[in-house]
OpenMM code with the backbone's topology and positions (N, CA, C; nanometers):
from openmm import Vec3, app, unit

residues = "UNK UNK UNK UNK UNK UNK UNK UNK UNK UNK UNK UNK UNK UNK UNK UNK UNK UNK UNK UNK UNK UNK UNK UNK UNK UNK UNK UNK UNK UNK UNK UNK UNK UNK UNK UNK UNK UNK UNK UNK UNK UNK UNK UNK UNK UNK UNK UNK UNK UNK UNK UNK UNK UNK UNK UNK UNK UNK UNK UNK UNK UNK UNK UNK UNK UNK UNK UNK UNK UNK UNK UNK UNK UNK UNK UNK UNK UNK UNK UNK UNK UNK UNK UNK UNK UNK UNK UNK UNK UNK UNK UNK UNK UNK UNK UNK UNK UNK UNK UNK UNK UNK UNK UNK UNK UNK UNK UNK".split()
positions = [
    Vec3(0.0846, -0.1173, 0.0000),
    Vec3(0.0000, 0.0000, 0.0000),
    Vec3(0.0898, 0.1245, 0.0000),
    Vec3(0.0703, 0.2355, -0.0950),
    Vec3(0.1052, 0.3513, -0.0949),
    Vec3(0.1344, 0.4462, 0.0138),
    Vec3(0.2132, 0.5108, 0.0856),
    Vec3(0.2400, 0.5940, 0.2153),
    Vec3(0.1902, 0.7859, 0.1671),
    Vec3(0.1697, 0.8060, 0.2047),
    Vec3(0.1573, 0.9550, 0.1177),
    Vec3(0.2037, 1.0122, 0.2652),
    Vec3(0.2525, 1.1305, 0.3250),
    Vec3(0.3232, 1.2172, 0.3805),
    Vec3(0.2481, 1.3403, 0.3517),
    Vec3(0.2104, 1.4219, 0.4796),
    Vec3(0.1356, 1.5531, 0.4496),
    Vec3(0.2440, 1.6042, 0.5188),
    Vec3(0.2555, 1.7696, 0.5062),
    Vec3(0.3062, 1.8367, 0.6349),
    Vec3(0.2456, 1.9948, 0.6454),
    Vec3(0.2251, 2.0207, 0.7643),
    Vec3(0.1508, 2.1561, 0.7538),
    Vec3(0.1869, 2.2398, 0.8435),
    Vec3(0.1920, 2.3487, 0.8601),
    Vec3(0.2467, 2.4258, 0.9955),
    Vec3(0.1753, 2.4608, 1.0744),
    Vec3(0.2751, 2.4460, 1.1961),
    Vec3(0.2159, 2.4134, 1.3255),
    Vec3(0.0903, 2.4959, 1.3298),
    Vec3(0.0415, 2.5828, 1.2744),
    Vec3(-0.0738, 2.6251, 1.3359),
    Vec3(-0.2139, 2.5428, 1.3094),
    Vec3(-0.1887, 2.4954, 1.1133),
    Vec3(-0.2435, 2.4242, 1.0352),
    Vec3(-0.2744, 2.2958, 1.1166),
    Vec3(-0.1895, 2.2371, 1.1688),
    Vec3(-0.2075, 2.1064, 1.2217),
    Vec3(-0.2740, 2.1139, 1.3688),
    Vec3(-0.2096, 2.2018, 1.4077),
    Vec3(-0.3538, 2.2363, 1.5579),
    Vec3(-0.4777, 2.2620, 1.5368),
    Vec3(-0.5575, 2.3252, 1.3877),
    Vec3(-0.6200, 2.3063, 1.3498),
    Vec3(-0.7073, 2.2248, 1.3126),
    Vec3(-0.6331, 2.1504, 1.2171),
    Vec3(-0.6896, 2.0059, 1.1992),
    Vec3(-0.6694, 1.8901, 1.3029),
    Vec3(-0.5817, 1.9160, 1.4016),
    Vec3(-0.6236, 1.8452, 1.5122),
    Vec3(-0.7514, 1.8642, 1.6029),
    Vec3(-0.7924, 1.9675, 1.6497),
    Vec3(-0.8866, 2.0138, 1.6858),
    Vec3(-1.0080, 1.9748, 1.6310),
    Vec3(-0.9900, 1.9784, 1.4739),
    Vec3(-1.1387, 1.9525, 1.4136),
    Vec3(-1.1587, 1.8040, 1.4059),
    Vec3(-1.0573, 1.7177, 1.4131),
    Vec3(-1.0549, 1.5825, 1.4232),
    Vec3(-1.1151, 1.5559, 1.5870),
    Vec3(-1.0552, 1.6409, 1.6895),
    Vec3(-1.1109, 1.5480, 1.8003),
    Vec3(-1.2594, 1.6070, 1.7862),
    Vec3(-1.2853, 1.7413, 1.7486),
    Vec3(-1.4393, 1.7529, 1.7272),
    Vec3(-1.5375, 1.6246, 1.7168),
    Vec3(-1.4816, 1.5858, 1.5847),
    Vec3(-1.5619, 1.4289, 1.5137),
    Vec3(-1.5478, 1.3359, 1.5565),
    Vec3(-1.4271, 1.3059, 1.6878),
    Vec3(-1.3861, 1.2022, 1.7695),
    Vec3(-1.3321, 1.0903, 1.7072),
    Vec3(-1.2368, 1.1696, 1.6571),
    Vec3(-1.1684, 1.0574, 1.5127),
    Vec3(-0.9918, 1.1227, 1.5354),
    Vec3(-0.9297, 0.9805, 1.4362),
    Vec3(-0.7553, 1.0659, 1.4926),
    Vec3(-0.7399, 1.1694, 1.3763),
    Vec3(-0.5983, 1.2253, 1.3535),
    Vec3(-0.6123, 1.3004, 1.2693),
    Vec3(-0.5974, 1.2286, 1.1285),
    Vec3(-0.5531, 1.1144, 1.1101),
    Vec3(-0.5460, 1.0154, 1.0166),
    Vec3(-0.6458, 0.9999, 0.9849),
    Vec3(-0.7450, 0.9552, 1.0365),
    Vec3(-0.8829, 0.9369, 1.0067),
    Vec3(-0.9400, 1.0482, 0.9557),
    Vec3(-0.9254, 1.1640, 1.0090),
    Vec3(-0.9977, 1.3047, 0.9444),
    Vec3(-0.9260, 1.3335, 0.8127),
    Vec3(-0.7707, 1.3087, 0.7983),
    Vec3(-0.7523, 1.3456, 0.6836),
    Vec3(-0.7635, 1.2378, 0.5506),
    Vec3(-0.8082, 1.1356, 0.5913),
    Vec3(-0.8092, 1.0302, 0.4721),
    Vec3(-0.9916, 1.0638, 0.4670),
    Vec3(-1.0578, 1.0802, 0.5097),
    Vec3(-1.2027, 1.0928, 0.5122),
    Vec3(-1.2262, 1.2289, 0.4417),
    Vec3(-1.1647, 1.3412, 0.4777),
    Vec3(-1.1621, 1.4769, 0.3799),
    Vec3(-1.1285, 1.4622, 0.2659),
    Vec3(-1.0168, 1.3832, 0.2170),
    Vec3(-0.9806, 1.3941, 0.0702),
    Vec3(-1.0255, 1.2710, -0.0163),
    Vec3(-1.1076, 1.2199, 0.0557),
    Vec3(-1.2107, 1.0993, 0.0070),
    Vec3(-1.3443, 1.1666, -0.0082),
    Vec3(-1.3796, 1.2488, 0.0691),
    Vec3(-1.5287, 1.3308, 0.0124),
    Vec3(-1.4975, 1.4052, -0.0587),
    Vec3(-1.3849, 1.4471, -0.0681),
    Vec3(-1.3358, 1.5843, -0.1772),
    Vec3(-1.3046, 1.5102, -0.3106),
    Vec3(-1.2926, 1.4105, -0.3323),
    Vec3(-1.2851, 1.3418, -0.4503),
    Vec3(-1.3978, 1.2951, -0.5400),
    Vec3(-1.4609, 1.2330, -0.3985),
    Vec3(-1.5979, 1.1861, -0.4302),
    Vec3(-1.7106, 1.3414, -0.5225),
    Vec3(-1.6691, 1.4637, -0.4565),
    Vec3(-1.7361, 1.5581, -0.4959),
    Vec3(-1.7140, 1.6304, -0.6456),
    Vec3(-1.5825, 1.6098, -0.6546),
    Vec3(-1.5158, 1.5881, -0.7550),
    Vec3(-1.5383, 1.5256, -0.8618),
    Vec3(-1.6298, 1.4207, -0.8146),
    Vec3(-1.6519, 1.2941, -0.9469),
    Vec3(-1.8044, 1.3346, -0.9650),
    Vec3(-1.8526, 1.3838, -0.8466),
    Vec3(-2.0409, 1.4209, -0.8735),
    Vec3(-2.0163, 1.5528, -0.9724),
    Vec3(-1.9543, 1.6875, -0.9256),
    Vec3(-1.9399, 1.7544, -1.0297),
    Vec3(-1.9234, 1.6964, -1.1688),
    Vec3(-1.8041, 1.6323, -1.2016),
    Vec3(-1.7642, 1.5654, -1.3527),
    Vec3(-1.8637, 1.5106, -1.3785),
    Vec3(-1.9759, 1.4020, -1.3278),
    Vec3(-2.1198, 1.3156, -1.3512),
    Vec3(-2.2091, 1.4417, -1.3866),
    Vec3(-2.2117, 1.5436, -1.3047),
    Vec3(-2.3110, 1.6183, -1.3199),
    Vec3(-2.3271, 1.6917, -1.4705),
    Vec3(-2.1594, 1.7157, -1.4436),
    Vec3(-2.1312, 1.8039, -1.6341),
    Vec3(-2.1925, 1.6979, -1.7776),
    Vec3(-2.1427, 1.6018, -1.7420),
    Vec3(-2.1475, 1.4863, -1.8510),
    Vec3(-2.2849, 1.4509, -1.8668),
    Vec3(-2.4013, 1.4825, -1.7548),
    Vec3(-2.5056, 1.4314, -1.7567),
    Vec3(-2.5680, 1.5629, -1.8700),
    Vec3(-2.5631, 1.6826, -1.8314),
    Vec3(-2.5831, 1.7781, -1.8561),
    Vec3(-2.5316, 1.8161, -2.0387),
    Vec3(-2.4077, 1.7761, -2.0904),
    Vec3(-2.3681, 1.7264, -2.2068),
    Vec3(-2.4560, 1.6600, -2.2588),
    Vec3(-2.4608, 1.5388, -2.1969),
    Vec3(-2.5360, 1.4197, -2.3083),
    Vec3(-2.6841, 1.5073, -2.3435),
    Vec3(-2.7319, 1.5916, -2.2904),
    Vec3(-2.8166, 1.6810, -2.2837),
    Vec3(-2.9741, 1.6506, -2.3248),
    Vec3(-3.0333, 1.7177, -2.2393),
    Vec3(-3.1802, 1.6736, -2.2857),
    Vec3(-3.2499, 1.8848, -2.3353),
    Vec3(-3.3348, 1.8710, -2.4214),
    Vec3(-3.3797, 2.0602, -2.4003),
    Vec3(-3.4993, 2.0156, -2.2960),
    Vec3(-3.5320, 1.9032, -2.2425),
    Vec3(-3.6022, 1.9430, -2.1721),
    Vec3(-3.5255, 1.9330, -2.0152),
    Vec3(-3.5289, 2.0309, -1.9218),
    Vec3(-3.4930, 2.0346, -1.8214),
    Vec3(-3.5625, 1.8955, -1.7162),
    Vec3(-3.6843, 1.8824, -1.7291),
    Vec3(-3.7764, 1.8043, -1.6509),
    Vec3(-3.7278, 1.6962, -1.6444),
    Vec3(-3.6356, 1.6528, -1.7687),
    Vec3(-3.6525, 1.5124, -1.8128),
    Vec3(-3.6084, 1.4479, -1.6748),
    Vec3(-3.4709, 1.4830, -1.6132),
    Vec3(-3.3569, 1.4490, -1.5471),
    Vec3(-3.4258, 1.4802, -1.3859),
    Vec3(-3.5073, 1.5732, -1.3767),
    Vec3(-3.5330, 1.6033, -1.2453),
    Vec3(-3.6898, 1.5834, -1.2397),
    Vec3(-3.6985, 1.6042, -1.0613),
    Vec3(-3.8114, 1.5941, -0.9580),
    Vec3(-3.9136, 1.7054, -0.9229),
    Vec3(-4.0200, 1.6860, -0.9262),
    Vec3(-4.1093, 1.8266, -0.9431),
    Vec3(-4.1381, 1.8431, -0.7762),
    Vec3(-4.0946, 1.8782, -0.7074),
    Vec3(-4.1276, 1.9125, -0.5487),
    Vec3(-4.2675, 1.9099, -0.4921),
    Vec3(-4.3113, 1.9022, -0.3506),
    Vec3(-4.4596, 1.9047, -0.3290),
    Vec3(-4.4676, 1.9926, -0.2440),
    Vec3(-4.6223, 2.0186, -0.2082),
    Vec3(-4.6468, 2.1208, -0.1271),
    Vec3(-4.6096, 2.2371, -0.1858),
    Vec3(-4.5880, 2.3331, -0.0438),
    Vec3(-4.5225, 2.4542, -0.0760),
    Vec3(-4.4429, 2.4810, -0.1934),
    Vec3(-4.3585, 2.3425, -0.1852),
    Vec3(-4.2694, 2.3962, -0.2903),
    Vec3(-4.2303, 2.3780, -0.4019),
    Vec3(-4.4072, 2.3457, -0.4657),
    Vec3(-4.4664, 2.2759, -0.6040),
    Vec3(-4.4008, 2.3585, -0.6972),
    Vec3(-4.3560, 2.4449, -0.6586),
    Vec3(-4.2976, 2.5164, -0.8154),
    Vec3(-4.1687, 2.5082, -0.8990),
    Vec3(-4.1243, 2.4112, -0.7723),
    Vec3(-3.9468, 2.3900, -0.7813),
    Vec3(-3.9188, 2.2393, -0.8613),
    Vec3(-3.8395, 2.2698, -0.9307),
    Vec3(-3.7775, 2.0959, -0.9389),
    Vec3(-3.6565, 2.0960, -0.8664),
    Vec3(-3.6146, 1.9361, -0.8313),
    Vec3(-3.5549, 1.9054, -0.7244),
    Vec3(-3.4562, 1.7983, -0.8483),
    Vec3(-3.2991, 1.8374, -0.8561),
    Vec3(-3.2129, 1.7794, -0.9441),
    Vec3(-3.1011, 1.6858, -0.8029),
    Vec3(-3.0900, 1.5508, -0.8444),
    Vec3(-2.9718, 1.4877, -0.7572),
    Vec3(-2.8616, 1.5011, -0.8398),
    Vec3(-2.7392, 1.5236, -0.7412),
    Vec3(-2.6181, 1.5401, -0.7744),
    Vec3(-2.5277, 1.4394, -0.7199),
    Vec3(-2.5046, 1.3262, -0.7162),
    Vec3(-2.4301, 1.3037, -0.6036),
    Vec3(-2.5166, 1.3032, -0.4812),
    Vec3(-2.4363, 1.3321, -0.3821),
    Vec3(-2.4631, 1.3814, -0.2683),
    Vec3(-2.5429, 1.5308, -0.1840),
    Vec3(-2.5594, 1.5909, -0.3202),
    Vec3(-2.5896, 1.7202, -0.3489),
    Vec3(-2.7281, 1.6884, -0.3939),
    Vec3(-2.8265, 1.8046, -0.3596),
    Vec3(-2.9378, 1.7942, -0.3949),
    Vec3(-2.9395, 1.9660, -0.4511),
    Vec3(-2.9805, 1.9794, -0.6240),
    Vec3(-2.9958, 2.1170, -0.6891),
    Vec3(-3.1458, 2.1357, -0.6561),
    Vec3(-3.1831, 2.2348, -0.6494),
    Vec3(-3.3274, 2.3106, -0.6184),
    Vec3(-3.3301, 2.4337, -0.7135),
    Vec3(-3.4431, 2.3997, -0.8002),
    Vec3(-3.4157, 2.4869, -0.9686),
    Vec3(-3.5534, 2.5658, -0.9484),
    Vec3(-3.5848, 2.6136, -1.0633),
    Vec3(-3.7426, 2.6905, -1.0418),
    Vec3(-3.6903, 2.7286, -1.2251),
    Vec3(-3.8103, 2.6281, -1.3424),
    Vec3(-3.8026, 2.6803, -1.4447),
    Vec3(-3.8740, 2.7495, -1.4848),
    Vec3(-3.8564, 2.8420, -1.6118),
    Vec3(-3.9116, 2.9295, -1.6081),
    Vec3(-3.9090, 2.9404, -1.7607),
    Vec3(-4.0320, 2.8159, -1.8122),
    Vec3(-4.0452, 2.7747, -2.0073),
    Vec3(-4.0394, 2.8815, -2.0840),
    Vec3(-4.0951, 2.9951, -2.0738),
    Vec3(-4.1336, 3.1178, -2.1336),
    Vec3(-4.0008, 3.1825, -2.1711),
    Vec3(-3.9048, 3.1994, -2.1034),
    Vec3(-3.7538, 3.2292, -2.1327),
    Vec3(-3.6526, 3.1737, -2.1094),
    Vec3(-3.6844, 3.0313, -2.1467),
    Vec3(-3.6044, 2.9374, -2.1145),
    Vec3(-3.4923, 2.9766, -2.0434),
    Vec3(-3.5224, 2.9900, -1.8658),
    Vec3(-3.4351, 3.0064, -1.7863),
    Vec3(-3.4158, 2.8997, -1.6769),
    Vec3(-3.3273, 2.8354, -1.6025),
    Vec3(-3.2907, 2.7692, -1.5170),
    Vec3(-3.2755, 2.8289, -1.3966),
    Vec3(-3.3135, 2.9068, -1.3007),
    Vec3(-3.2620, 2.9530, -1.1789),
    Vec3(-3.2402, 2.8571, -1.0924),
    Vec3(-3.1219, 2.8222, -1.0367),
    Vec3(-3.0709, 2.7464, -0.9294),
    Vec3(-3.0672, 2.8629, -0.7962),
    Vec3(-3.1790, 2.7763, -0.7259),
    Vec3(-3.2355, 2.8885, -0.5996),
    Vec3(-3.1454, 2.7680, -0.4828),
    Vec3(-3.0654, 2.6907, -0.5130),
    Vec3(-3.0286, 2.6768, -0.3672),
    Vec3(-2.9590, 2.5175, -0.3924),
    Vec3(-2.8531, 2.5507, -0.3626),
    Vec3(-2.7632, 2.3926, -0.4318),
    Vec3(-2.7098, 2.3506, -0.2433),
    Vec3(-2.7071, 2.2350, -0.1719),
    Vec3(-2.6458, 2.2022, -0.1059),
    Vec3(-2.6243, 2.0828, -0.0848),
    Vec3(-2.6055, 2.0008, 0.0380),
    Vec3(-2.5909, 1.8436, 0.1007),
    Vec3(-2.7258, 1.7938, 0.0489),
    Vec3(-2.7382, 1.6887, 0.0427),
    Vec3(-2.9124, 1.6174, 0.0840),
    Vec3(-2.9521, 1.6975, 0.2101),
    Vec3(-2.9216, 1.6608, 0.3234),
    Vec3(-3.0083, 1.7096, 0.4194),
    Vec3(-2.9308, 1.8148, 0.4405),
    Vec3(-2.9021, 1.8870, 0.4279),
    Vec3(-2.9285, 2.0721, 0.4327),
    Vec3(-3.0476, 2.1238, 0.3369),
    Vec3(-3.0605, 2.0875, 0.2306),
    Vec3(-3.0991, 2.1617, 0.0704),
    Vec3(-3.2228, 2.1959, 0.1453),
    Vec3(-3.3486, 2.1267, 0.2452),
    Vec3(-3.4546, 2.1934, 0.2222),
    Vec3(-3.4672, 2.3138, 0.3757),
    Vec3(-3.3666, 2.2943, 0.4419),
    Vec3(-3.3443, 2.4229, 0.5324),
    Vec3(-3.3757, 2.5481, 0.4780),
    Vec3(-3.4145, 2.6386, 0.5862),
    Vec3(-3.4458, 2.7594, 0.5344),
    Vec3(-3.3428, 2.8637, 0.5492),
] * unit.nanometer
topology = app.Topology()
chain = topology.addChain("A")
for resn in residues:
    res = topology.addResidue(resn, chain)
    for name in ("N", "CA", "C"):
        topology.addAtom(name, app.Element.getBySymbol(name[0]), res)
């Protein structure tokens, strides 16, 4: 197995020590888990572009029409990311009203 070597200065690493015992994890653990979601996010962006390429003109095709309140929205998965759009056929516009986590996106 591969060794990889970080090094950061001392303030950097009191840092990320700190935020590691936050999560109650070592700092090994926090830093192989950060640059494993940062990759992973990495690859939902690139999925997202490519999905978006292969292209549909209709926006709907790919996404979720929301309920309730917030019947007016479509709801696009990303990954791990949930997009929250509001189209608008008449001038064929896309407004992205609110891109985040799954469970953040429907916070107010």
């Amino acid at each position: 197995m591969p060794v990889t070597s970080l090094r950061f200065k001392d303030e950097q690493y009191d840092e990320i020590k700190e935020t590691a015992a936050f999560y109650g994890v070592s700092v090994t653990t926090f830093m192989r888990q950060t640059i494993l979601d940062r990759m992973e996010d990495e690859q939902d962006y690139r999925d997202a572009v490519a999905s978006v390429d292969e292209g549909s003109n209709n926006p709907r095709a790919w996404g979720k029409a929301l309920e309730g309140d917030r019947g007016a929205f479509w709801r696009y998965r990303v990954g791990g990311f949930r997009i929250i759009a509001d189209i608008q056929d008449n001038q064929f516009i896309v407004l992205v009203a609110k891109a985040a986590k799954r469970n953040d996106v429907y916070r107010d």
